[in-house]
Every structure is written in structure tokens, then in C-alpha cells.
C-alpha positions in Angstrom: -59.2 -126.4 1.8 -58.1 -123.7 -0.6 -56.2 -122.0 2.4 -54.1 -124.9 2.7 -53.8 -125.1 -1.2 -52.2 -121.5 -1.4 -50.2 -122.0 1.7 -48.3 -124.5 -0.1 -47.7 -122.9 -3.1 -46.5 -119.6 -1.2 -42.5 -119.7 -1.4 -42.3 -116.0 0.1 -41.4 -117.4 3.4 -38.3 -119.2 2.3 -36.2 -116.8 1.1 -36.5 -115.5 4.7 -35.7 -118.6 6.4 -32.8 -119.5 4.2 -31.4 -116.3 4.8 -31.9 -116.7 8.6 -29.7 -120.0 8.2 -27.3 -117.8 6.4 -26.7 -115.6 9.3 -27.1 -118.1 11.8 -23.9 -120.0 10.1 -22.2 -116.7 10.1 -23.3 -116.1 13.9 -22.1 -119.9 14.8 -18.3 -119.4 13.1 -17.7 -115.9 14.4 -18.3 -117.5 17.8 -16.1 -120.6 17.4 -12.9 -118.1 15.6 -13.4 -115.4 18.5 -13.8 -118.4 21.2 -10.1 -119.7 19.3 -8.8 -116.8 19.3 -9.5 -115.3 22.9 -7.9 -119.3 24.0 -4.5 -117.9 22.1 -4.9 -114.3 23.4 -4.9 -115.8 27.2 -2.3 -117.8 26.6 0.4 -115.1 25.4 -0.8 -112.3 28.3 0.0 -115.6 30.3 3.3 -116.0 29.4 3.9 -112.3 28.8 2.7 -111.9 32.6 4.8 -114.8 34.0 8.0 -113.2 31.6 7.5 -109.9 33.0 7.6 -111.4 36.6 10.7 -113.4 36.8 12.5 -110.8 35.7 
């Protein structure tokens, strides 16, 4: 019963886990900007492309 006890009291744990949410946050908005950005990216080598080839 005194395992359980201690376990509870230990907070060691969290400042790992919140700073696994921290870089999972991070991980989740790099994704979403670059996934934006490669979108826009495609779009103007599209256009640049179909420029270029009525020229």
C-alpha cells in the first residue's frame, strides 16, 4: 500500500510528459505550416511551368 502511496506523491514523471506535449505541439504545427506551405510552393512551379510553356 505504501508503493501506491509514494507513486502518487512522485511528480518526477510530469515534467517529462509535459515537456513531451510541448514538443509534440511544436511537431503537430511544423507539420501543418510546411504541409501550407509545400500547397503554395506547387501551385507557383505550376504556374511558372505552364508560363514557361506557352511561351
Amino acid at each position: 500500500m505504501t508503493f501506491f502511496k509514494n507513486l502518487m506523491k512522485d511528480n518526477e514523471g510530469a515534467t517529462a510528459i509535459e515537456y513531451g506535449l510541448i514538443a509534440a505541439l511544436i511537431a503537430v504545427a511544423a507539420i501543418s505550416a510546411m504541409s501550407g506551405l509545400g500547397n503554395q510552393l506547387s501551385n507557383t512551379f505550376g504556374k511558372v511551368s505552364s508560363d514557361m510553356a506557352s511561351v
